[in-house]
N, C-alpha and C positions, 0 to 999 in steps of 0.2 A: 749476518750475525756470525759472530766466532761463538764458538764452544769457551764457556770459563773452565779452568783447570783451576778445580778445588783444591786438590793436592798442593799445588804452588800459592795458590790463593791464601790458603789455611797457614801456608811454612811463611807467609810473608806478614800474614798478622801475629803470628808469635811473635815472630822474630824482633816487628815493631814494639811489643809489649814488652818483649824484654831489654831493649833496647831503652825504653821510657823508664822500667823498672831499675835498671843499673843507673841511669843518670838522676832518679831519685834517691838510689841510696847511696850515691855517690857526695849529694850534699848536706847528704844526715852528719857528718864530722861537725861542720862549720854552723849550722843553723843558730841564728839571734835565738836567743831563748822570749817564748813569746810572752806578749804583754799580755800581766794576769795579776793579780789581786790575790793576796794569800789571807781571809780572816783566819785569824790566830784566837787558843783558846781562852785568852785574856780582853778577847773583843775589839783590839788593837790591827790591826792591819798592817800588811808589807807588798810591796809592790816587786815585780822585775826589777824595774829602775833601781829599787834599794839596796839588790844584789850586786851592784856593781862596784867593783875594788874588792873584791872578795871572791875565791875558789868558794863554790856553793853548790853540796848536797840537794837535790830535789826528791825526798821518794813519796811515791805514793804510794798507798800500804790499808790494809783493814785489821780491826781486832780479830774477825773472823778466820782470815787469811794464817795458815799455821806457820807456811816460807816468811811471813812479817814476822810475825811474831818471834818466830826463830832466830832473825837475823838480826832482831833490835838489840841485844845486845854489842853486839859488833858496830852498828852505825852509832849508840852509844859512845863505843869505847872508839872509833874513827873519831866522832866530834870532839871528844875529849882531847885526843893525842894534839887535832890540829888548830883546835878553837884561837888559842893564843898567837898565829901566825898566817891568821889573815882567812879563817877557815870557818864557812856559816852551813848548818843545817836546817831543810825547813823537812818536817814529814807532815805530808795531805793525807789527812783522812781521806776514803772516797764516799761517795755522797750517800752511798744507801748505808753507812754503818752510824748506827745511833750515835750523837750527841753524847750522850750520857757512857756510853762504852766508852769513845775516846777520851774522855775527861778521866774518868776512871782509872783507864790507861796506863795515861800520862803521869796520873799522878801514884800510884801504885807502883810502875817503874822508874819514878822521880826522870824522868826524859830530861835531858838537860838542856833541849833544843828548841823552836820554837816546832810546835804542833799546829797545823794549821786544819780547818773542816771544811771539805767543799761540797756544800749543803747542796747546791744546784747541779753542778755535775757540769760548771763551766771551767773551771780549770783544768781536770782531766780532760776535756775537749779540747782546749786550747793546748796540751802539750800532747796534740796526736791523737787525741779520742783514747785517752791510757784507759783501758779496760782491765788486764791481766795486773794482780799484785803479789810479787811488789815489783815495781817497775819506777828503775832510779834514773836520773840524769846528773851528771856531772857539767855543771857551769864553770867557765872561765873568770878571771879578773873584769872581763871588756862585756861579758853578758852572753856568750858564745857560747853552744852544746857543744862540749868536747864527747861525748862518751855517754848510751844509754846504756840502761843493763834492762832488760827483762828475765825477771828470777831474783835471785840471789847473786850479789856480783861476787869474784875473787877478792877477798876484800887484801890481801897483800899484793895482787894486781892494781886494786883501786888504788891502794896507799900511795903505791910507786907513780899513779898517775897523776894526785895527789901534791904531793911533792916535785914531782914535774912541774906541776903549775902555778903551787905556792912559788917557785922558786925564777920565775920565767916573769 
């Protein structure tokens, strides 16, 4: 029997871990936006699939959440600028925020986008188990994650990225 050397043992499972770590975030750029079902507050539904031919906002957000709150005007005044050129908004409620708050909402800041609720807590799962809000994604034309934000994004960063895309 050899003696294990811990030391090198230990430095060779980091090293694997971060190795696994870097080649997952490596393909966080490019990821399919995944298949998911948004119910909207009109009872109507939209799918990923429906996002496609369109640069498309995803955030996820609570009334609770003060960073939401805060920033909805801005994702407002975003959807406004680009709605006319090819440029869709959806904001998911996350599952533990009342019905009733969201509707509220929505219509107290007259949102001009679709609101959608995710009552069970399967969309937030399916786009990465999104826990922290507000936590936005940036879709492509083709259905592509170009860009998460967790927080509050630079929204004259976002614009430019925005316009990158509308324009590509």
């Amino acid at each position: 029997m050899h003696p294990v050397n811990l030391a090198s043992s230990t430095r060779r499972v980091a090293l694997a871990a971060l190795v696994g770590a870097s080649a997952l975030l490596a393909g966080c750029g490019n990821d399919a936006a995944p298949l998911s079902t948004f119910v909207l507050l009109d009872g109507s539904s939209q799918t990923t699939q429906d996002m496609k031919g369109k640069v498309t906002l995803v955030n996820f957000w609570a009334t609770s959440c003060t960073t939401c709150v805060g920033e909805m005007p801005q994702v407002i005044d975003t959807y406004d600028k680009y709605k006319d050129q090819g440029f869709d908004t959806i904001a998911v409620a996350m599952s533990y925020d009342p019905p009733a708050y969201v509707v509220n909402f929505a219509q107290t800041r007259k949102l001009p986008f679709k609101v959608a609720i995710d009552n069970t807590g399967a969309v937030a799962k399916a786009w990465g188990e999104v826990q922290l809000t507000p936590t936005t994604y940036i879709v492509d034309k083709q259905g592509q994650i170009v860009k998460k934000y967790v927080g509050a994004p630079n929204f004259d960063e976002l614009h430019r990225l925005i316009e990158k895309l509308l324009a590509a």
